[in-house]
N, C-alpha and C positions, 0 to 999 in steps of 0.2 A: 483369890490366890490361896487361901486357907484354907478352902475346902478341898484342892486338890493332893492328891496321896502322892510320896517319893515317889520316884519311878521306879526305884531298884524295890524298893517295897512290893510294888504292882509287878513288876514280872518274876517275882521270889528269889531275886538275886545279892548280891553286894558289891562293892563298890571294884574291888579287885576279880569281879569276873571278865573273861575275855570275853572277845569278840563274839567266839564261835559259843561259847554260853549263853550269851542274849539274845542268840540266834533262836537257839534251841527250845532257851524259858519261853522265847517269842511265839515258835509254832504249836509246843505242846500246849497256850496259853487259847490260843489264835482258836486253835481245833475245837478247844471245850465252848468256849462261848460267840464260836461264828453261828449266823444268823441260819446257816442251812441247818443246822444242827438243834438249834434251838427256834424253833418257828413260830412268831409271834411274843416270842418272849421279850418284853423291855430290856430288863436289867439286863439279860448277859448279850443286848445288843452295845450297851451302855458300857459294859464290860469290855468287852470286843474293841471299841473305840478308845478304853483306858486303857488297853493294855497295847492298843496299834498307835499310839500317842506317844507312850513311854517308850516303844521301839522305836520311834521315829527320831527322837532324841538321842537316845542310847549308841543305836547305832550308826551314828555321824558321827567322825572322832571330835569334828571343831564343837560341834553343840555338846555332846557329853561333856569336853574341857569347862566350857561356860556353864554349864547346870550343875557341874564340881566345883565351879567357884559359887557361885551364885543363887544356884537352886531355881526355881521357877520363876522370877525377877528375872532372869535372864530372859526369858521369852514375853516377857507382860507386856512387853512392845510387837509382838507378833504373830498373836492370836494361840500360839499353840497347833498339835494336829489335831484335836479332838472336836472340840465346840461347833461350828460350821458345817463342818467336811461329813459328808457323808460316806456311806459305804462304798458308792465304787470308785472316789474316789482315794478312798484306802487302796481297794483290792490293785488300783491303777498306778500307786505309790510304791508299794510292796511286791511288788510282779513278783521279784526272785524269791523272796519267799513262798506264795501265791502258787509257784511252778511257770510262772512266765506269764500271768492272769489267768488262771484256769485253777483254783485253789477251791474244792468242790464241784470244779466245771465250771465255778460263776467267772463270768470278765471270757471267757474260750466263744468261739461261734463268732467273731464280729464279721461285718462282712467286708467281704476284701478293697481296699480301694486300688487306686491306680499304682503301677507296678515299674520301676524304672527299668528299661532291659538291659541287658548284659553288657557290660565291654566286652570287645572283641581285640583279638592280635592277631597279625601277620607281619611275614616276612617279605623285605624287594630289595633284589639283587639290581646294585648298581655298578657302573664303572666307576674307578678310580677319579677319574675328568670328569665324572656327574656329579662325584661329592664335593669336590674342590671349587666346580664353577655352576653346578645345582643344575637342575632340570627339570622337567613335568611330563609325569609316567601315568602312565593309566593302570586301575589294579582293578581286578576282577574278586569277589569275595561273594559266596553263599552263604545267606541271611534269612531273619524272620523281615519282612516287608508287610505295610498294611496292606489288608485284602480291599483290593480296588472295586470288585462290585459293591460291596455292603460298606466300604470306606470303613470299615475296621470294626464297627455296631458287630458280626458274627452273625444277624440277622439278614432273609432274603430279603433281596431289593425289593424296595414297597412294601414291607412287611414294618415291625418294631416289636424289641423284645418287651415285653410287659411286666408290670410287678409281679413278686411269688405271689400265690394267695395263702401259701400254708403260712410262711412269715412276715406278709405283709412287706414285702420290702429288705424288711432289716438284717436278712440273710442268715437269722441266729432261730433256734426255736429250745423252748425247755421242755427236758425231759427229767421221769425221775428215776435212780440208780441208786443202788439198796450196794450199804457202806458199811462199815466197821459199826458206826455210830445210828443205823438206821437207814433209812432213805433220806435221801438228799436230791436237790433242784439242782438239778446243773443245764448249763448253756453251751449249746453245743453248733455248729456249723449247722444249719438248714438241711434237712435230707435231700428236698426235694430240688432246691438253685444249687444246694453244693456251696455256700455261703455266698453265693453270689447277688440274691435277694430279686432277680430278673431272669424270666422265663422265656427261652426263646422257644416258639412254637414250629417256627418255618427255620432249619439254619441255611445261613450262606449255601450253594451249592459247592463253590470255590473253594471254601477253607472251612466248610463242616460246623462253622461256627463259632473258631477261634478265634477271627477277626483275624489272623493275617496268616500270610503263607509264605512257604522258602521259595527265596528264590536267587539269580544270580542278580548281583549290582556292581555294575561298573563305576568308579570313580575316579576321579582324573587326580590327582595325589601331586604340588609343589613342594621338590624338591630343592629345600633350602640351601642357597652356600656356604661351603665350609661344615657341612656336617660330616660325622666322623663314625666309622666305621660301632656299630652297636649301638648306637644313638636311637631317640623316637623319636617321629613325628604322629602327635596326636590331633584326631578329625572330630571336633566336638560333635558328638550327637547323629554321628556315622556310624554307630554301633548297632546291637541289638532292639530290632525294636520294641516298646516299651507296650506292657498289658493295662490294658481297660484307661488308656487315656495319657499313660503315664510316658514321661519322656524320652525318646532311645537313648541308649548308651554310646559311649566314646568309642572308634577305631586307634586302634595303636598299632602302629607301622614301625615293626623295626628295621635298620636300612644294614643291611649287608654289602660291605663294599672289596669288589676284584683287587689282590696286588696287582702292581702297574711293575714293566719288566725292567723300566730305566730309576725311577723316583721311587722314594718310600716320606712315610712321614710321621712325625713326630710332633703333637699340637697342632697347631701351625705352621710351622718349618716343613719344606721340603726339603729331601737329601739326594745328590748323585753323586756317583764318583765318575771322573772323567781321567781316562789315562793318556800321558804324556810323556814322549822320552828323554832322555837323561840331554840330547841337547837341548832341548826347547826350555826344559829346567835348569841347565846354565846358563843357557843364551839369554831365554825369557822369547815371546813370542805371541807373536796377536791369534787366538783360539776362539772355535765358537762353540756356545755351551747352547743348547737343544732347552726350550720352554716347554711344561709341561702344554702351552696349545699348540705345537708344532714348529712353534717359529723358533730363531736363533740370535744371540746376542751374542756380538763380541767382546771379548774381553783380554785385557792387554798382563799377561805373564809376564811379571817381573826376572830379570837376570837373576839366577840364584837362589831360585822356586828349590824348596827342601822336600823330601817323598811327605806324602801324604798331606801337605798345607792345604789348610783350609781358608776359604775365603766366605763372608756371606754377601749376597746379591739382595740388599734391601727390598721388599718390599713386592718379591718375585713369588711369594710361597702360599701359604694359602690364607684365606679372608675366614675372620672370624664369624660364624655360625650366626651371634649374635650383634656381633657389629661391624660389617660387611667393609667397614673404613678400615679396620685393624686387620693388617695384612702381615702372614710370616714372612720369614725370608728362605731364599733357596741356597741352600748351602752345599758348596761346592767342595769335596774332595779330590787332591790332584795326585794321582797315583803313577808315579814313576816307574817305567817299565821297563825290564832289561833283557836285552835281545838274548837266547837262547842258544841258536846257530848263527853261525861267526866265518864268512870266509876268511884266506889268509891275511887280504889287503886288510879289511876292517881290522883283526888283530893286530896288523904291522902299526895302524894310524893308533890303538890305542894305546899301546905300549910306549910308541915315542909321544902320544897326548901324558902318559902318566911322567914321563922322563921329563919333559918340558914344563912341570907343574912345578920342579926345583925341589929344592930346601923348605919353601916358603909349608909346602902341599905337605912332604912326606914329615917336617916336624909338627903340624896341624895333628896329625895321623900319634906321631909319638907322644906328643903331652895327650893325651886325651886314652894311652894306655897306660901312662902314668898315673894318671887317675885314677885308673880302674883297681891299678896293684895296689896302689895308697888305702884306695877305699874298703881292699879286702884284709888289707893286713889290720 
């Protein structure tokens, strides 16, 4: 532990530099003594390593807190970055510094592995009655599919693609590129595979070689109950399909759902209004309210139904999405209607119905303006 230098010492800093400072001591550090630049040289490999040791610390707020308390005691339980670790796996530490591993070209070129495909979205138009009591639609979507002669290889049938010979496989080759600092070894994609490290000779005739082609795919898509209008249903692994092995992506279905001309809805809750006239709302009167699956339930109007009373019908509305037991309810509005045109008889009967209503009717009528004057004065 004595042998080794501060940190802020090795990258020419102090203790009160920020962030974006130890950044900067880091690469102009980085630059002078990386190995492309100094080729075969010990020390400023050695260098290189102390000064990507101290940024390894530095620039971690929890480990810098610890090595301000503590000093290198703090890591003597941890080996440190330097000691072991060799250079690429610095260069594979540091990527952002690096430029993403490509810091001189070196850590750039590897060869591609397997590639997850894309998710996909679309849209399906359903009725009203599909999402409240669910369905199974079939949807149609144009896709990458594997190429069924070569089963996705991109090579012909009977054929196989072979390793590169310029890179042996490893899909990367070094070239050299004349820099600020001289020439430099950088690692670059394979010219010849295109980093792919495999040669095909013969391609697929079908797909050219890509291993898979567009095409249409039908799928039969369950449409859950109780889903609600903007909602997804996701198709694991119905999605794009996936490069050199790698697994397709998700479908996502978003579900667009038709107004209905009678219901509307609210969570779970259905809503109607159903209109009733001013006798049945005195009288009260056995009425039948329309289900949203066509049928009708009776239900018994009380004497004395006031406009617009609401009633709910337990258990009539819609089933939760996710737990098919948990049912809205339908809630009913009762809309009091009042007739427009009026032969004479009908006026004669209402006038002597409002005379007939007494004292009892027209002081109902008075305290309740009395109120209203009280309330404004």
């Amino acid at each position: 532990m004595a042998d080794k230098r501060d940190y802020y010492e090795v990258l020419g800093i102090n203790k009160q530099s920020s962030d974006d400072d130890i950044k900067k001591a880091y690469r102009k550090l980085a630059k002078k003594f990386h190995p492309d630049a100094n080729p075969g040289d010990k020390k400023a490999e050695e260098k290189f390593k102390e000064v990507s040791e101290a940024y390894g610390v530095l620039s971690d707020g929890d480990k810098r807190r610890q090595y301000d308390q503590m000093g290198h005691a703090a890591f003597s339980q941890q080996g440190g970055f330097g000691g072991g670790m060799d250079l690429n796996e610095i260069f594979s530490r540091f990527g952002d510094i690096f430029g993403g591993g490509d810091f001189f070209g070196m850590g750039g070129g590897r060869r591609q592995g397997p590639k997850r495909g894309a998710d996909l979205q679309m849209r399906l138009n359903i009725k009203f009655e599909e999402a409240v009591f669910g369905c199974t639609r079939e949807v149609t979507l144009n896709t990458f599919e594997t190429c069924v002669p070569c089963k996705g290889s991109g090579a012909k049938p009977g054929t196989f693609a072979e390793n590169c010979k310029k890179c042996n496989g490893t899909g990367s080759e070094r070239v050299m590129q004349q820099t600020m600092l001289g020439y430099m070894t950088s690692v670059v994609a394979c010219s010849a595979c295109r980093g792919e490290g495999k040669i095909i000779k013969e391609p697929c005739t079908s797909c050219r070689g890509a291993g898979r082609v567009r095409a249409n795919k039908t799928l039969s898509v369950v449409v859950p109950k109780g889903i609600d209008n903007g909602q997804q249903i996701r198709l694991q692994g119905k999605g794009e399909f996936g490069e050199k092995g790698g697994p397709a992506g998700d479908l996502y279905i978003v579900v667009q759902v038709a107004p209905h001309k009678l219901f509307n809805r609210e969570g779970n809750n259905l809503y109607i209004d159903i209109p009733i006239t001013f006798v049945q709302a005195a009288l009260g009167d056995e009425i039948s309210v329309p289900m949203l699956d066509g049928k009708e339930e009776n239900y018994s109007l009380k004497a004395g139904t006031q406009p617009n009373a609401i009633v709910h019908l337990r258990g009539k509305g819609v089933p939760s999405v996710r737990n098919n037991r948990n049912v809205g309810d339908l809630v009913v509005k009762f809309i009091v209607t009042v007739p427009t045109v009026m032969n004479e008889r009908q006026r004669e009967l209402l006038v002597n119905f409002n005379e007939a209503m007494g004292d009892d009717y027209k002081n109902h009528k008075k305290r309740w303006f009395d109120k209203v004057k009280e309330y404004f004065k």
